[in-house]
C-alpha positions in Angstrom: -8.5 -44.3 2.6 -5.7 -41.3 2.4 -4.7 -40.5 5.8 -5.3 -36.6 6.6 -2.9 -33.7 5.3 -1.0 -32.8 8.6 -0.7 -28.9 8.6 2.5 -27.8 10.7 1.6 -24.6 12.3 4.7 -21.9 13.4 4.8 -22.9 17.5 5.9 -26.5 15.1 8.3 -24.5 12.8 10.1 -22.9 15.7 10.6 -26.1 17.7 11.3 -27.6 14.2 14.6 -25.3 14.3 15.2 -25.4 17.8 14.4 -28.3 19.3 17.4 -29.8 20.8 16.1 -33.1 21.5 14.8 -33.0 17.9 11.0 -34.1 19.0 9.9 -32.3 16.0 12.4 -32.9 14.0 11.2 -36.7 14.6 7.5 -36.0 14.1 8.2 -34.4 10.7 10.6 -37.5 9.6 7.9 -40.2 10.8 5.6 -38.0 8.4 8.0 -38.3 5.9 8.5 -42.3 6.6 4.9 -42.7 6.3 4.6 -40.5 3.2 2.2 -38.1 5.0 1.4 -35.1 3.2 2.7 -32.0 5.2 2.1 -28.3 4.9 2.0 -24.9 6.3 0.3 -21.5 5.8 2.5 -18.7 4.3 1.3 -16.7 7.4 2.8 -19.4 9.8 6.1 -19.5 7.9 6.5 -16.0 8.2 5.5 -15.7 12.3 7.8 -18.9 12.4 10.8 -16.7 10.9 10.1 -13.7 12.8 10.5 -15.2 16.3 13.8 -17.4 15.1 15.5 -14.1 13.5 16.3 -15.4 10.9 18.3 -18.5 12.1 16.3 -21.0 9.5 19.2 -23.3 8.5 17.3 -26.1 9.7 13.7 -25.3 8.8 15.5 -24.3 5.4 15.7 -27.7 4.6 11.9 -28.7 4.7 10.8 -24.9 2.8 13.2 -24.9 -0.3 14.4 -28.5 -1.0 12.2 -29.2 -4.3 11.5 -32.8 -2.8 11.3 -31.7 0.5 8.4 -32.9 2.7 6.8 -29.6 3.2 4.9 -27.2 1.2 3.6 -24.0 1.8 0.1 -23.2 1.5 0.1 -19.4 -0.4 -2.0 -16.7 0.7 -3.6 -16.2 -2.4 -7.5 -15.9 -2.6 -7.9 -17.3 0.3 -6.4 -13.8 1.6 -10.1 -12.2 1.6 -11.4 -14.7 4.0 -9.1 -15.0 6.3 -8.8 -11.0 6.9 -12.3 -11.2 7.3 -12.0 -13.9 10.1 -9.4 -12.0 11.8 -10.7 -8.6 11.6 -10.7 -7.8 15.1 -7.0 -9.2 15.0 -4.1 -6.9 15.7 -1.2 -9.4 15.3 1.0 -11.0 12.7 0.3 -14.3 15.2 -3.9 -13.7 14.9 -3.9 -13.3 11.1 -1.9 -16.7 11.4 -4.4 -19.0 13.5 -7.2 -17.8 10.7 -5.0 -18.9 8.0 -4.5 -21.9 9.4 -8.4 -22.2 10.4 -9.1 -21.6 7.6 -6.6 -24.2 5.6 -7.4 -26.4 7.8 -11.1 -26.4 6.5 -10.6 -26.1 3.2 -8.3 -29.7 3.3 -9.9 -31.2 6.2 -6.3 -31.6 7.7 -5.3 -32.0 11.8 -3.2 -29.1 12.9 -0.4 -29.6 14.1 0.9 -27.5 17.6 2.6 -26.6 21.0 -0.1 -24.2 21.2 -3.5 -26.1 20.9 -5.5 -23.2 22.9 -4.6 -21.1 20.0 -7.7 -22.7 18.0 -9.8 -23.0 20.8 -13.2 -22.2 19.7 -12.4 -23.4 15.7 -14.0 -26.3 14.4 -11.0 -27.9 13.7 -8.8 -31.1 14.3 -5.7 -29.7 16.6 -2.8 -32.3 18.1 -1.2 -30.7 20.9 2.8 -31.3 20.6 3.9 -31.0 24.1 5.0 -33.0 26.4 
């Protein structure tokens, strides 16, 4: 049996480039290690690289290295149903959690975030990051 796709949502980016005791950092290389397949929604990458200012060198790493551990789930056609789920939404951060609700369906992967109550309410595998 495959072990679930692990989807890295942008509260996991952020602490990806920040984290100082690199806890992420280490969930993302024991991924690796156990040759986990890891991605993220275009609209997480982009809240992610909003809130760091564009200080990626880091989270550069995992986005553009060809063999790099993480891929980035496009917006693509899947862009009609997840505006539809976040009508109501105002924010870049809203049009994120339906992407990821939505990717996260579509691959039947566990979310991964230090802001499970963001996806409270969604159907959805979430493991909470913190502490």
């Amino acid at each position: 049996m495959n072990d679930p796709v692990l989807l890295l949502d942008s509260t996991v980016l952020v602490a990806y480039e920040r984290d100082l005791t690199r806890r992420a950092q280490a969930v993302v290389l024991e991924a690796l290690t156990d040759g986990r397949l890891m991605v993220t929604a275009a609209l997480s990458l982009a809240v992610a690289c909003t809130e760091l200012g564009g200080e990626t060198r880091e989270l550069a790493w995992l986005i553009y290295d060809r063999d790099g551990p993480l891929s980035v789930l496009p917006l693509a056609l899947g862009a009609m149903e997840v505006g539809t789920a976040a009508s109501g939404g105002k924010t870049a951060g809203e049009l994120e959690v339906a992407q990821v609700v939505y990717e996260a369906r579509a691959a039947s992967a566990i979310v991964l975030s230090y802001d499970p109550d963001r996806y409270t309410g969604h159907r959805i595998d979430v493991v909470d990051l913190c502490p």
